[in-house]
Each structure stands twice: as C-alpha cells, then as structure tokens.
C-alpha positions as CSV (number, residue, x, y, z in Angstrom):
1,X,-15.6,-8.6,-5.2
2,X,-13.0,-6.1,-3.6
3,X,-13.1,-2.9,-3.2
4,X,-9.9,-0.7,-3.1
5,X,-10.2,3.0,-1.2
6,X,-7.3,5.6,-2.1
7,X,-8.5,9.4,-1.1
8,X,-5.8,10.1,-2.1
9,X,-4.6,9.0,-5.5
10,X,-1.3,9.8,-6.7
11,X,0.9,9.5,-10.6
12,X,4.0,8.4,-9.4
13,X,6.9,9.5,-11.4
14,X,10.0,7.2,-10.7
15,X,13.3,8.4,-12.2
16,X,16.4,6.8,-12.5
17,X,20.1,8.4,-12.3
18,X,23.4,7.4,-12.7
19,X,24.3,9.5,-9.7
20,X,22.8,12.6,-8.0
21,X,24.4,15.8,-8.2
22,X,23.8,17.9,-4.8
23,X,25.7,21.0,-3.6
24,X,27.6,21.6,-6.9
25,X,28.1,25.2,-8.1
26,X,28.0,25.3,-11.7
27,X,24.8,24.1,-13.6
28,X,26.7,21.7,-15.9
29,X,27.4,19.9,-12.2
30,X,24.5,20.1,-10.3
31,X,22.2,19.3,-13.5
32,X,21.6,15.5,-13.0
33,X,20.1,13.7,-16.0
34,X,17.3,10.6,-15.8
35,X,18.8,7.7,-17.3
36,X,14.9,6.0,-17.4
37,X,11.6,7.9,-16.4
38,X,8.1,5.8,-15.4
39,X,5.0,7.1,-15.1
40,X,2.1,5.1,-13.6
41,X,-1.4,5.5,-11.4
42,X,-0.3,5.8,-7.6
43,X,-1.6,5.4,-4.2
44,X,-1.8,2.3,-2.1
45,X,-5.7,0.8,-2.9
46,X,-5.2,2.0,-6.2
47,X,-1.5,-0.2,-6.4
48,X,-3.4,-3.2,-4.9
49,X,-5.7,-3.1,-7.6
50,X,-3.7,-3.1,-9.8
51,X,-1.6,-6.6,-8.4
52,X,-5.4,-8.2,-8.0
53,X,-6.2,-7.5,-11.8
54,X,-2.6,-9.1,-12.8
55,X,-3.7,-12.0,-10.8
56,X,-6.9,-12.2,-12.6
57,X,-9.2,-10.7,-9.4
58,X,-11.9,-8.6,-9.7
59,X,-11.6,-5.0,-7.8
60,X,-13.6,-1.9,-7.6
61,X,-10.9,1.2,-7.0
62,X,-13.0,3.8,-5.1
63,X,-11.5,7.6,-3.9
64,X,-11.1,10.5,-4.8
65,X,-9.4,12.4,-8.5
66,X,-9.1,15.5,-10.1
67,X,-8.3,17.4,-13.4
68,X,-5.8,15.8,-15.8
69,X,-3.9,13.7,-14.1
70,X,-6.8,12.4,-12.7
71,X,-7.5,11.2,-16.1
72,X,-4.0,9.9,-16.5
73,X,-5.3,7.8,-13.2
74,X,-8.5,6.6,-14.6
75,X,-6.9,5.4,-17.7
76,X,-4.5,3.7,-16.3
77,X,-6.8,1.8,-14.0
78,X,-8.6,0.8,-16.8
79,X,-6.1,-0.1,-19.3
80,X,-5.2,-3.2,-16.5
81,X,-9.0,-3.9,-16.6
82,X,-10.0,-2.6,-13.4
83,X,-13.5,-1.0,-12.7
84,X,-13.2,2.8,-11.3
85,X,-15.7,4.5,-9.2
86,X,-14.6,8.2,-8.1
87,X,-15.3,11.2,-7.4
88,X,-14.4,14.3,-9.4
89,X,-12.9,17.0,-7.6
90,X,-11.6,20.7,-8.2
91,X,-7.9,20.8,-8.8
92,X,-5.5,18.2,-9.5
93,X,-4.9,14.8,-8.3
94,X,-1.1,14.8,-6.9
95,X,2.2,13.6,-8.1
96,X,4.6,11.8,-6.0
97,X,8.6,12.0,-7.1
98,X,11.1,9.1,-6.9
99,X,14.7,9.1,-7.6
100,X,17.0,5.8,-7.5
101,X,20.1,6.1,-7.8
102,X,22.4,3.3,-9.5
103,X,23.3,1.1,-7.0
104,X,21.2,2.7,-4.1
105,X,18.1,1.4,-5.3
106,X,16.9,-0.1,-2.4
107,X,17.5,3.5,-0.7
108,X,15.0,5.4,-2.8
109,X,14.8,9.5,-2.9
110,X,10.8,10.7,-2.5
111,X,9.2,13.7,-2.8
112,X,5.3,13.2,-2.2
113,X,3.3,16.1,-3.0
114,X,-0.1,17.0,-0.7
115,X,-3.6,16.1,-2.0
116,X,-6.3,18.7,-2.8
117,X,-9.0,19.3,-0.2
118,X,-11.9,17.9,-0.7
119,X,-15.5,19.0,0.5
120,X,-18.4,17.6,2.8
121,X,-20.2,17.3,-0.8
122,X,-17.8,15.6,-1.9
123,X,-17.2,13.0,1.0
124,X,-20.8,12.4,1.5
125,X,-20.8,11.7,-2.3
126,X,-18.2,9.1,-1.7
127,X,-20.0,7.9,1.0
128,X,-23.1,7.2,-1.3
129,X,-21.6,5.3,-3.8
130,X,-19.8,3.3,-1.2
131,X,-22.7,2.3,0.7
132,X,-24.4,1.2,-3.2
133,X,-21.5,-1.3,-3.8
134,X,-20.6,-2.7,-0.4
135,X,-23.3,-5.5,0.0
136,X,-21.4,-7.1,-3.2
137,X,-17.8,-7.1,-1.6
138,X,-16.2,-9.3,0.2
139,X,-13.2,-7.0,0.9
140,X,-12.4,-3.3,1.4
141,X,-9.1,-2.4,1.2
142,X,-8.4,1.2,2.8
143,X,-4.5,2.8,1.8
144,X,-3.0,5.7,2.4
145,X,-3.1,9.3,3.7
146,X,-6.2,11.2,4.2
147,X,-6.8,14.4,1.6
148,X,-7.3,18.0,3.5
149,X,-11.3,18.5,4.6
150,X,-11.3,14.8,5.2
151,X,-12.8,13.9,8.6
152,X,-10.0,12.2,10.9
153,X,-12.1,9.1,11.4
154,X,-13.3,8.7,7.8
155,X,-11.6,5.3,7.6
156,X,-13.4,4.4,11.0
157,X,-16.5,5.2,9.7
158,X,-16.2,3.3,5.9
159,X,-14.7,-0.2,8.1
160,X,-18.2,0.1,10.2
161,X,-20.0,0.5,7.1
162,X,-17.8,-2.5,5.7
163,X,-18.4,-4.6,8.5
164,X,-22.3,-4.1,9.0
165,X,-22.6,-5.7,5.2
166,X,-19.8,-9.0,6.6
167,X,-17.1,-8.0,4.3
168,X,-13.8,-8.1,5.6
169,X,-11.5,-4.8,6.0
170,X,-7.8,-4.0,5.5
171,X,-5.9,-1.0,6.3
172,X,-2.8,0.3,5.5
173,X,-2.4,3.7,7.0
174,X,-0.7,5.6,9.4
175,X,-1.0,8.5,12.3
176,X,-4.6,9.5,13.7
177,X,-6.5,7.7,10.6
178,X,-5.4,4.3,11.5
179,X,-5.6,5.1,15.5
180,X,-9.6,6.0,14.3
181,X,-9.8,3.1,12.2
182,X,-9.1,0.5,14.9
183,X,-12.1,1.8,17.1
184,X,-14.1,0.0,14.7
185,X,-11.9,-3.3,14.5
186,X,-10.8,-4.0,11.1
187,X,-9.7,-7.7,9.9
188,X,-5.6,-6.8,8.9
189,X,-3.7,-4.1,9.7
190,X,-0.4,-2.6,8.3
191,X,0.8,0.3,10.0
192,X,2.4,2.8,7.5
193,X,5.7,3.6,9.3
194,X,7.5,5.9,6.4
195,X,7.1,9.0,8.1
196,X,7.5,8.1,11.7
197,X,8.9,4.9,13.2
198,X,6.5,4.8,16.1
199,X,3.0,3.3,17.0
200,X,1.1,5.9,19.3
201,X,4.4,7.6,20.5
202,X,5.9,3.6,21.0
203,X,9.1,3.1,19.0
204,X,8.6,-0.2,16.8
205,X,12.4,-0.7,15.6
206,X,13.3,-3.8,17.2
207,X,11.7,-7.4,16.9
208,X,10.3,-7.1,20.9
209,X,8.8,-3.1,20.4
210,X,7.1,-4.6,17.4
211,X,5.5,-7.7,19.0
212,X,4.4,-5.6,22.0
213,X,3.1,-2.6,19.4
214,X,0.8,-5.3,17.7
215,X,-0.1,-7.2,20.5
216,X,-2.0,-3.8,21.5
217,X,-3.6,-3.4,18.0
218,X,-4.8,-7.6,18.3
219,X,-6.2,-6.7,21.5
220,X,-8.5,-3.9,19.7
221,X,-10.0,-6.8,18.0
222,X,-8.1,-6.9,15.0
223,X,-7.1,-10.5,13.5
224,X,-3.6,-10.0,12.2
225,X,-1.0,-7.0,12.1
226,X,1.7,-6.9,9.4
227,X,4.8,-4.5,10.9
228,X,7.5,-3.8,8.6
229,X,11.1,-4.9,10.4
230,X,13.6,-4.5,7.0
231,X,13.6,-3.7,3.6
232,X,12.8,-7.5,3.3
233,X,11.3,-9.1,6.3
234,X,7.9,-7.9,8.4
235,X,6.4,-9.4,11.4
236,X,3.1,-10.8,11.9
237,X,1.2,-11.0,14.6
238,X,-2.1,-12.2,15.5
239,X,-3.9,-13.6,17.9
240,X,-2.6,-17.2,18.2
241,X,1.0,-16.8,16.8
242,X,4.2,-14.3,15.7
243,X,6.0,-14.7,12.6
244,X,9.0,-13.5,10.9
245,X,8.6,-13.6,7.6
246,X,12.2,-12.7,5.2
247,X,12.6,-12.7,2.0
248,X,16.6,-14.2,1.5
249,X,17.8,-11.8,-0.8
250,X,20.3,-9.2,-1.3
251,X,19.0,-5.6,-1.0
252,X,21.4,-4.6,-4.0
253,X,18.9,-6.6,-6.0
254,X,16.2,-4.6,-5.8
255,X,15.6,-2.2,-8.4
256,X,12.0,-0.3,-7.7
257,X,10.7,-0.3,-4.6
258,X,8.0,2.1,-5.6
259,X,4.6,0.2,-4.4
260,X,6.3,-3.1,-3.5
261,X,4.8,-3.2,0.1
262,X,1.3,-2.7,-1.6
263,X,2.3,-5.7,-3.8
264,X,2.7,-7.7,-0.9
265,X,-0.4,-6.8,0.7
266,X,-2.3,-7.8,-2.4
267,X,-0.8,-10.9,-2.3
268,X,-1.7,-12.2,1.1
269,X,-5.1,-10.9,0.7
270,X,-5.4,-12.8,-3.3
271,X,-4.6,-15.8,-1.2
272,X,-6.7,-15.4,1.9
273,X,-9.8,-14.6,-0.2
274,X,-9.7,-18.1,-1.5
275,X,-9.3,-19.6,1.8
276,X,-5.1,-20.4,2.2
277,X,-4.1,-21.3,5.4
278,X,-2.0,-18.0,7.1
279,X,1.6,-18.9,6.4
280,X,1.1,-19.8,2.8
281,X,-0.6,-16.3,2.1
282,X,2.2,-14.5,3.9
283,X,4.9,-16.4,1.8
284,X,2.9,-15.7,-1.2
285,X,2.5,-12.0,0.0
286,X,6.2,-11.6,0.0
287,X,7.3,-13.5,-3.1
288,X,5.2,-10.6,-4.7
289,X,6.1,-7.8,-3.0
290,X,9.7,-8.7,-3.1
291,X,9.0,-9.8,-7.3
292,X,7.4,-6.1,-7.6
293,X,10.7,-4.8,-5.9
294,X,13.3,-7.0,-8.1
295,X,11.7,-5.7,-11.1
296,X,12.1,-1.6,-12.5
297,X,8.5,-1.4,-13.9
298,X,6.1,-0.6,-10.6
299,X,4.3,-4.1,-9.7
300,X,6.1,-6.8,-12.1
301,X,4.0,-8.4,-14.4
302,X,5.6,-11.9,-14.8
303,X,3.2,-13.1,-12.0
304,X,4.0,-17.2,-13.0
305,X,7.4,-16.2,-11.3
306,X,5.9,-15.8,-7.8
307,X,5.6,-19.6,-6.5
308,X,9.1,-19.7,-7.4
309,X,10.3,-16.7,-5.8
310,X,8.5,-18.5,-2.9
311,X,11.5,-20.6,-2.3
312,X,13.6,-17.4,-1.3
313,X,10.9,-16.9,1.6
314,X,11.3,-17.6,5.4
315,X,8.8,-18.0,7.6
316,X,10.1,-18.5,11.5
317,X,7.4,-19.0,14.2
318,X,8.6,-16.8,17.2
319,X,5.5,-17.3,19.6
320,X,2.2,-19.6,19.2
C-alpha cells in the first residue's frame, strides 16, 4: 500500500483564454472571457494518487480538508477509487487559480491561495491515524506546502515514523519543511523550486549548481534527488550516478501543466514499487508527466499511451 500526505489540499481551477486582457481601461477590454474551465481535487499527494489509481495501485490519501470544497476533494478522490483518510477542519480547504493562455500554455498564470490553520488537535489527530495505517505501507508520499499552525518539521517527524515501520519515503517540498525533512533521511527527494530557484540560499539553474545541490542532499542519506532543469528535462542524482533525463518534445505542445511534475513522480515511484531497474522508472516517470502535460484534462487518462511516449525520452548518463 501507499500512502499519499497533502496538509494542504487544494481544488484547482484551470481556465483557459484566448488572450489576457491586462492594463485596459474600459471593461468591455479588460474583461477576458474562459474559453474552457476545469475543476478538479489539488495538491501534490493528493495528484499522485490520483496517477497510482489510473495505473491500477492502491493509495491511501491522508491530510488535512475543510467545509465544502473539502467535499468537492473527498469526492473527487473517491470517484477515481481512491481510499481517503482526513481530518476535518474549520474553514475551507483552498483553491488554487490557473490561466493558460492560447499558445503560452507551457507558461501558465497561477494564483495559489493560503491554507487554513490548523490546530495541535488537529495535527496530533493526523498523527494518530497515521501511525494506525503505516505498518501496512510500503510508501509515504509527502507533497506540498505546510498549512499555518503546522510544526516546521512535521514532515521530519511523519518520514521517522515512516521509516521505523521499513516503508520507503518521498518528498516533494520546498523551503524549511524539506531542509527538516532530510534530518530524518528520506528514500527520494524532489525539491519544489516554483517559488525560489535556490537550494539552502545555493542557486540550482545550471546543470553543475544542480549536481553539486544534490550531491549535498545524497550525502544526508538520501538515495536519489530529482531537480527540475526545464520545462521537460530534470536531473537525477544519486549516489552511484547523474542523469539527464529529456523529454524530446516541443514546449508549444503542452497544453496543461497543472500537476504534470506530480504525474511524473507517480510514475517513477509505480515503477520502482515493483522492482524496475532506475533508468526505466525515470523514462517511465517522464512519459507520464510529460503525457499528463500534452493533455488539457489534469493527469491524462489514456495511460496505454505511456510506453509509447517512452520513445520521446532521453536518458544521458553524465557521471557514474
């Protein structure tokens, strides 16, 4: 079983213009109409749970939800067949804006609200039922920012719990949580670089600043780091070897980019959990996150295209 941890759940709203009117004077030119809306369940555990239960894996998507559209999030979860386990909070769970504009696609416009705070009866709640369901998993997935009244090191503190009961831990997450998290050496990393192109005040744009960034997270104890290089290639690193992994594609073909990088991470981790070597579950990882990307709905359905999206993969060894 896996478990997938979002505290902070999201609806995601993605809209899509022809062109967006900003700085006009008049209200017939600055009002900018959606050509297409979507509406789906958000947050990065809760997007990997969703690509698992397309792939016909078994999650358990854990966190934190509130009012009505935390119900929209339940629902959603379990219309694709996955198993939910939060807790209910005062409030509302957030909503997190996209705009993509016709031809720009691949450049998308976000507007990500903040999460409610949540209480120490509430996290040790979450703690709890975590600690109940962990000696079944063989996986905790841990995604995204932290809610307000969250301890700093909450994610440090589940990956312990994770790794007393032998079950393998990912993280995708950014700032002071993931700094936290790697005290407690987690099996993959992926830094979440949206907000800030830097690892601990270390700039991570070109291919040797990445390298050197994960070779400090490897040395933490962690077995692989996935760094994000373009829109469609990331390196790997871990502790025997580098990769470059590209997708060969044009970036004009991408059409939703909305929970594409979760996509991917669900993919390496559907085919490490059944024992693939490395660079087949990183080519596989990026067929589908690129697939999820090519497609407008948020994490494409039409999963028998994936092996043959693999042939658009690259997969250079730079070191190792």
């Amino acid at each position: 079983m896996i478990i997938t941890v979002t505290l902070s759940p999201a609806i995601d709203k993605v809209y899509w213009v022809d062109h967006l009117k900003i700085g006009e004077i008049t209200q017939d030119s600055f009002l900018t109409r959606a050509t297409r809306s979507l509406t789906s369940a958000g947050g990065k555990g809760i997007n990997v749970s969703i690509l698992l239960a397309r792939l016909h894996v078994e999650s358990v998507a854990m966190g934190f939800v509130a009012g009505h559209t935390g119900h929209v999030v339940v629902r959603d979860l379990r219309d694709e067949g996955i198993t939910t386990n939060f807790v209910w909070t005062h409030g509302e769970t957030r909503t997190n804006v996209t705009i993509l504009e016709r031809g720009r696609e691949h450049i998308p416009i976000k507007v990500n609200e903040s999460s409610n705070r949540v209480t120490p009866v509430e996290i040790d709640r979450f703690f709890r039922r975590f600690r109940r369901i962990v000696p079944n998993a063989k996986w905790v997935v841990l995604g995204g920012v932290l809610p307000p009244g969250a301890p700093p090191d909450v994610y440090r503190q589940i990956t312990s719990i994770a790794n007393q009961h032998g079950a393998r831990v990912v993280i995708t997450a950014g700032g002071r949580a993931l700094a936290e998290s790697l005290l407690a050496c987690p099996y993959l990393v992926k830094p979440d670089l949206r907000e800030n192109v830097s690892f601990e005040g270390t700039p991570v744009a070109t291919v040797n600043e990445i390298i050197a960034a994960g070779r400090k997270i490897i040395s933490c104890g962690v077995e692989m780091i996935i760094m994000s290089h373009e829109v469609t290639g990331d390196i790997v690193i871990t502790k025997d070897a580098v990769w470059e992994i590209q997708a060969r594609i044009q970036t004009t073909q991408l059409k939703n980019l909305v929970g594409a990088d979760d996509a991917l991470l669900g993919g390496i981790l559907y085919k490490l959990d059944r024992g693939a070597p490395v660079e087949d579950a990183l080519r596989f990882g990026m067929a589908t996150g690129i697939l999820s990307a090519e497609s407008e709905e948020k994490i494409c359905r039409n999963i028998d295209k994936i092996e043959s999206e693999m042939d658009l993969i690259s997969l250079e060894r730079l070191e190792g």
